[in-house]
C-alpha positions in Angstrom: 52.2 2.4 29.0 49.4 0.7 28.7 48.7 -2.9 28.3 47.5 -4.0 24.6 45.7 -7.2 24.5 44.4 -8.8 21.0 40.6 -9.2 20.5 41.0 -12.7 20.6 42.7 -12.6 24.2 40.0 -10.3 25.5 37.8 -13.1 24.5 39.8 -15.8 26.3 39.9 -13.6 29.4 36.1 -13.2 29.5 35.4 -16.7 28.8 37.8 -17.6 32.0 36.0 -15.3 33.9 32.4 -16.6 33.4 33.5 -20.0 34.0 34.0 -21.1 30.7 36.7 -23.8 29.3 36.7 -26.0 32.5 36.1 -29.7 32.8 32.4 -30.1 33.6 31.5 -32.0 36.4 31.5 -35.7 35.5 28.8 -37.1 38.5 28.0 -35.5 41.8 26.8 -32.3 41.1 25.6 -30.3 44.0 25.0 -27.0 46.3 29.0 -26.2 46.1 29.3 -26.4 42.9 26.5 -24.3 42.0 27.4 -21.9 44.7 30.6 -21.6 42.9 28.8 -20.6 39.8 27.0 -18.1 40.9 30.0 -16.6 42.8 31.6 -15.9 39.5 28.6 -14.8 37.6 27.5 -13.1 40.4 23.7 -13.2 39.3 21.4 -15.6 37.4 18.6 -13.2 35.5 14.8 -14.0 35.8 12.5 -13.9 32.7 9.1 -15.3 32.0 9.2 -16.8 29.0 9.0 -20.9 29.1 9.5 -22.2 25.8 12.9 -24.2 26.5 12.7 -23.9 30.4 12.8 -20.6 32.7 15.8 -18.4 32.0 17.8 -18.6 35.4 18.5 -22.4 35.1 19.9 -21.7 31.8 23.8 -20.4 32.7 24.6 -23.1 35.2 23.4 -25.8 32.5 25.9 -24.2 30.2 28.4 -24.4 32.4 28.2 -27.8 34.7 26.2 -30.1 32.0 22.9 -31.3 33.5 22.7 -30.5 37.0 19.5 -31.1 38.9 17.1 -28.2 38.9 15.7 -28.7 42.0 19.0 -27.5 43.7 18.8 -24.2 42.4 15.3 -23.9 43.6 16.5 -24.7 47.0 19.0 -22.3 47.3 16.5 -19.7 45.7 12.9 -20.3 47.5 14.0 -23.5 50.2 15.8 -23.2 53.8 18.5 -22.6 54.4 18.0 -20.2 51.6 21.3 -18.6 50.1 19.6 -16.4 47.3 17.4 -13.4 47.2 15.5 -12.2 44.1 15.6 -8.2 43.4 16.2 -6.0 40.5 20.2 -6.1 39.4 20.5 -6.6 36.0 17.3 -7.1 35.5 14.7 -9.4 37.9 17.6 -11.6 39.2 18.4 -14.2 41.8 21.6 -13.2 43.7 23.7 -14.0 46.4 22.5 -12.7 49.9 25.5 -10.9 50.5 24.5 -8.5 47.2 21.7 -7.5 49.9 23.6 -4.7 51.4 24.6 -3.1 48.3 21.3 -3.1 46.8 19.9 -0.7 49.4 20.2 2.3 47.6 18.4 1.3 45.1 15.5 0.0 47.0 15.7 2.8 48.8 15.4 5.3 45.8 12.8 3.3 44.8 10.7 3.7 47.8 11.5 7.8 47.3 9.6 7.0 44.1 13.4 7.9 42.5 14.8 6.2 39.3 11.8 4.0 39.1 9.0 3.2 35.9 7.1 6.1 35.9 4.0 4.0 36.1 4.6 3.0 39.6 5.6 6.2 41.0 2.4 6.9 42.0 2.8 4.7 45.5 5.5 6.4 46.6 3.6 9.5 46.4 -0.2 10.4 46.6 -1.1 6.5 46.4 1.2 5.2 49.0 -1.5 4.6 51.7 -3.1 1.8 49.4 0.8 0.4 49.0 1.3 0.8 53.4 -2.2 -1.0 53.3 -0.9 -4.2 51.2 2.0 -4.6 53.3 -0.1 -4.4 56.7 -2.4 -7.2 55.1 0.9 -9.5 54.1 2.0 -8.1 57.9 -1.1 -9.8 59.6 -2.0 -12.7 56.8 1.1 -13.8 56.1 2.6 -14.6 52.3 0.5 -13.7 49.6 0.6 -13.4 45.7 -1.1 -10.8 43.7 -4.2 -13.6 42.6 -4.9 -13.9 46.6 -5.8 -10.3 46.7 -7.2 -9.4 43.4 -7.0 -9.8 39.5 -3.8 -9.5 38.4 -4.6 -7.7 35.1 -6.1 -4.1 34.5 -7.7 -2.9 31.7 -4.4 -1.0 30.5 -1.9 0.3 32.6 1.4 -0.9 33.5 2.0 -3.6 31.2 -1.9 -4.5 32.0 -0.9 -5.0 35.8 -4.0 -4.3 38.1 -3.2 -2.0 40.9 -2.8 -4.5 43.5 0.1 -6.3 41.4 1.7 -2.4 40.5 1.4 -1.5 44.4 2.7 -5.1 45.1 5.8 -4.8 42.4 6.6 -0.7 43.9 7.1 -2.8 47.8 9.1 -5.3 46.6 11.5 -3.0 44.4 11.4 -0.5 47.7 12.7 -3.5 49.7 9.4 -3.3 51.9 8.6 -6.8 50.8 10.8 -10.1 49.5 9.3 -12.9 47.4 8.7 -15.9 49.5 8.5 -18.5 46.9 7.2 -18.7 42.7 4.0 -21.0 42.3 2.2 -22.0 39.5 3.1 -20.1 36.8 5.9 -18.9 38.1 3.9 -16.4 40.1 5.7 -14.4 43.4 4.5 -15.0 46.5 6.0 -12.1 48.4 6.7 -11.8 52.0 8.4 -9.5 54.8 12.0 -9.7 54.5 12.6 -10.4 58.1 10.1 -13.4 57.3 12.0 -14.7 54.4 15.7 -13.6 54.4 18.5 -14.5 57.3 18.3 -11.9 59.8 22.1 -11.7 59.7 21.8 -10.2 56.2 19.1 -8.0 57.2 21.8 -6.7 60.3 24.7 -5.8 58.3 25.3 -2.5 57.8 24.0 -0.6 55.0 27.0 1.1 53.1 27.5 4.2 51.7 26.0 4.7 48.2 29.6 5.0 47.1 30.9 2.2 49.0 28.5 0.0 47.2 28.5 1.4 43.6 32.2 0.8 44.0 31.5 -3.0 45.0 28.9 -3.3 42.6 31.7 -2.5 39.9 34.5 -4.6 41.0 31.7 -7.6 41.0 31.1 -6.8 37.6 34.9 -6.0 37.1 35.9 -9.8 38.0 32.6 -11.4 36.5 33.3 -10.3 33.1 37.6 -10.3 33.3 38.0 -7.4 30.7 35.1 -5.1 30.2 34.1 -1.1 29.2 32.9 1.3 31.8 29.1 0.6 30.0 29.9 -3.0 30.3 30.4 -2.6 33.9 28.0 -0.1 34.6 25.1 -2.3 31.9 25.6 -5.7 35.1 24.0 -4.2 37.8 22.5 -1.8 35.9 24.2 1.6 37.4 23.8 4.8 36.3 27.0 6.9 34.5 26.7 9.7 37.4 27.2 6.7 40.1 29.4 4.6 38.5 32.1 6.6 36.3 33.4 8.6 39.4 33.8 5.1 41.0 35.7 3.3 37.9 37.9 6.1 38.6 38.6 5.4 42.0 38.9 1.6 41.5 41.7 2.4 38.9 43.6 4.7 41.5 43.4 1.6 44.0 44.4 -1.0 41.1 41.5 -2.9 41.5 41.0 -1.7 37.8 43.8 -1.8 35.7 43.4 0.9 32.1 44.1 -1.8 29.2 43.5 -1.4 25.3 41.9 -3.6 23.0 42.9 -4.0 19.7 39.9 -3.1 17.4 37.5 -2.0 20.8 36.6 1.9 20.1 36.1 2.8 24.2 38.6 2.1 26.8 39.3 -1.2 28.5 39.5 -2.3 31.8 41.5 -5.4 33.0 40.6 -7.1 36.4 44.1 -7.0 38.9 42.8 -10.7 39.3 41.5 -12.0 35.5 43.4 -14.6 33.4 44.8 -15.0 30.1 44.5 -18.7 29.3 46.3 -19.6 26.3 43.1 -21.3 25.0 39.2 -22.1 26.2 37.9 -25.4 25.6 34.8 -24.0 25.7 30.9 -26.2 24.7 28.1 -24.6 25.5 24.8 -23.4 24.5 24.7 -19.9 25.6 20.7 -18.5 26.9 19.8 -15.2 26.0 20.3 -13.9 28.8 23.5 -15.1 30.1 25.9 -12.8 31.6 28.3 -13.9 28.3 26.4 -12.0 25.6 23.2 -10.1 27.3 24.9 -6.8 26.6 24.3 -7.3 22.7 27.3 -4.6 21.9 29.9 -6.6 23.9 28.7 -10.0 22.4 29.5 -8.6 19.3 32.9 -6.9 20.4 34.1 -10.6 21.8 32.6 -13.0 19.2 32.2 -10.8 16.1 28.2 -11.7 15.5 25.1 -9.6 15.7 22.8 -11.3 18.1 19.3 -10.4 18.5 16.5 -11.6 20.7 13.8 -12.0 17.8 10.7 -13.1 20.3 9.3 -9.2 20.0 10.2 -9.5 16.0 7.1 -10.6 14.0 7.5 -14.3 12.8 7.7 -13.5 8.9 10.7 -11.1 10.1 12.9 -13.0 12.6 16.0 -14.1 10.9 17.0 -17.1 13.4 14.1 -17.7 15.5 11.7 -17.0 18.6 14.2 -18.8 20.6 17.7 -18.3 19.9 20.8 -19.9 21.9 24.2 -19.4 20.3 26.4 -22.3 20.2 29.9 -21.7 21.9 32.6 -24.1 20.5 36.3 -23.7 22.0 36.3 -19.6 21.8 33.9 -19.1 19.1 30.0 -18.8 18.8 29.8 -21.0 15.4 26.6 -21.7 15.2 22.4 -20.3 16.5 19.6 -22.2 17.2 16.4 -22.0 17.9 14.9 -24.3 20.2 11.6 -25.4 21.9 10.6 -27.9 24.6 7.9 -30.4 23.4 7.0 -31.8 26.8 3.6 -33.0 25.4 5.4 -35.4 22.6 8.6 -35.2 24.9 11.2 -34.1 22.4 13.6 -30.9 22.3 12.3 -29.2 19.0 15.4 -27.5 17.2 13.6 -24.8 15.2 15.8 -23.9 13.0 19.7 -24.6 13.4 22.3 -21.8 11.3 25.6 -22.1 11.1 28.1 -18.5 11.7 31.1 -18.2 9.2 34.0 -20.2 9.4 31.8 -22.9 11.4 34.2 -25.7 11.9 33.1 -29.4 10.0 32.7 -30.8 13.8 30.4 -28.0 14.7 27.1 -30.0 14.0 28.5 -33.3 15.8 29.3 -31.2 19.0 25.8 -29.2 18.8 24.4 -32.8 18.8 26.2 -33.5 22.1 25.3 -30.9 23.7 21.4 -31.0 22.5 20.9 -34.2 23.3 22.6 -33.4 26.6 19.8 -30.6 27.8 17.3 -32.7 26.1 18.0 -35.4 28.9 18.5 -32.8 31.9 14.7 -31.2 30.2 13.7 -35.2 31.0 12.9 -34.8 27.2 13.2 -38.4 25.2 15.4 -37.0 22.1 16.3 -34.1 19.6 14.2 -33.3 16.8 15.5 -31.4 13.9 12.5 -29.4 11.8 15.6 -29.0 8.7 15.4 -25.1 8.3 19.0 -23.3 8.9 21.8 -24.0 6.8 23.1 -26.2 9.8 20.1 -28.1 10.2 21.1 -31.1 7.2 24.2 -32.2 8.9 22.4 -32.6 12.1 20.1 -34.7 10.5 23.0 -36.4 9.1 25.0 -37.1 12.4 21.7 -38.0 14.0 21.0 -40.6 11.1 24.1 -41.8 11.8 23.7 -42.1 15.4 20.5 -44.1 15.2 22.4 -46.7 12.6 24.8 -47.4 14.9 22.3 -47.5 17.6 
């Protein structure tokens, strides 16, 4: 018989097993405990936009408290480096050891398999241009796009010129590695053998099997209690490659068959996850944390509807460009949507909405924990624009604050 676990133990399980509910680090905070991080999460997703600060520092903030920034850097783009970016999720720093079991897809890609269909075209008729890139990078050394040529096109691949879209179709294929980020945040990609450990580069390449099946139990202990699309949504697998494998992983009891009380699909339990019999939990949760990325299971564990309103036209958005959900013992109670200042030096809280049953110390604990990132953004203090029905008793326990200040 199968195991039946309540909706609000499924959430305490998957809070436990993204590293939520612990005591945060009260000083000291370094490589280890970052490394430890990432171990559970097993990735730390890459996105562009800058209006709070870049994505992948986001989940470590959320769950250490202000550690230094730089430190991530290091282990991503410094020596000795202990991170590789490549597409998992989606454009993600990851743990070298995640090199291995990437292969297949880098190697589909340079087979011009399972790829955007606007970059195909270098694995077929226009793959001499690619081969004559990575010669250049061969003899020159690193380069970025800009050192070669405009980065933007007249159309095309999301306005990419073709030296950027040849450049992007190397790296997925594994052919090249980014080196470091520079100005903007722009790649500066490399050979791997230049850039990664050459012990990571000598390990074996598995079976596509064998690493499917590796790639699931990763996402199998990251998320404690998860769907087969939950699993299959982290590193981004395909149902033909993974399904067969979830299978296989139940038979060995890696994956134990659970239910869910109100969950429509069938659960899987981690042999290692935890029930906790509650999750401190205080955190402001990125949009693309590992917690709530996958929109359907966000709403499965915490009951809301969460959006990412930055495509949405402003008169449309509901909560915001910017949205970070507030997590309060095992409950998202309240949104907000928030914007660095670094001109005038203050962390601009957009809007600040509340989610039903918000507890009366919700606005006191956002505070803390706002004027917390506002101090690891080396950002002077919190302002509150007053839209969102949360926003007034912010304003209140900040007036409050300053009084007794």
């Amino acid at each position: 018989m199968k195991q039946v676990f309540s909706a609000a133990e499924a959430r305490r399980i998957a809070l436990h097993a993204q590293g939520f509910g612990k005591a945060r680090p009260s000083a000291g905070i370094g490589p280890a405990h970052l490394a430890r991080v990432i171990g559970r999460v097993q990735l730390h997703q890459i996105d562009s936009v800058n209006v709070l600060t870049r994505a992948h520092y986001l989940p470590l903030f959320s769950r250490l408290g202000a550690y230094p920034r730089d430190l991530l850097d290091q282990l991503a783009w410094g020596k000795p480096r202990r991170l590789f970016e490549y597409w998992a999720h989606e454009a993600s720093l990851l743990p070298l050891e995640l090199h291995p079991l990437l292969r297949w897809r880098m190697g589909r890609a340079e087979r011009g398999e399972t790829i955007w269909g606007g970059m195909r075209r270098w694995a077929g008729e226009q793959r001499g241009e690619a081969e004559a890139l990575l010669a250049r990078i061969e003899a020159e050394g690193p380069l970025a796009a800009s050192d070669i040529a405009e980065t933007r096109g007249t159309g095309g691949w999301w306005g990419w010129s073709d030296t950027k879209s040849a450049l992007e179709w190397l790296f997925w294929a594994g052919r090249i590695t980014t080196a470091t980020r520079r100005g903007s945040f722009e790649r500066v990609y490399d050979l791997p053998e230049r850039v990664l450990p050459v012990a990571v580069l000598a390990q074996p390449t598995p079976a596509d099997a064998d690493a499917h099946r590796a790639l699931l139990a990763r996402a199998a202990a990251a998320f404690g209690i998860a769907t087969a699309g939950d699993l299959r949504d982290y590193f981004r697998q395909k149902p033909a490659d993974a399904l067969p494998r979830i299978a296989e992983l139940v038979e060995e009891g890696t994956l134990l068959p659970v239910q869910v009380r109100g969950w429509s699909q069938q659960a899987y339990l981690h042999r290692d996850a935890t029930l906790p019999r509650r999750v401190a939990g205080q955190a402001l949760l990125a949009p693309f944390d590992p917690l709530i990325w996958e929109r359907s299971r966000a709403e499965r564990l915490f009951g809301i509807r969460y959006r990412l309103e930055i495509y949405t036209p402003a008169e449309k958005r509901v909560h915001g460009y910017y949205v970070l959900p507030f997590l309060l013992g095992e409950r998202i109670v309240a949104r907000v949507d928030l914007k660095a200042d670094r001109k005038a030096g203050r962390l601009v809280v957009q809007s600040a909405h509340s989610e039903p049953g918000a507890p009366d110390a919700a606005p006191a604990r956002l505070m803390e924990e706002l004027e917390r990132m506002a101090g690891w953004l080396a950002l002077d203090g919190v302002e509150i624009t007053g839209r969102g029905d949360m926003a007034a008793a912010m304003l209140a326990v900040q007036g409050v604050r300053c009084t007794e200040a």
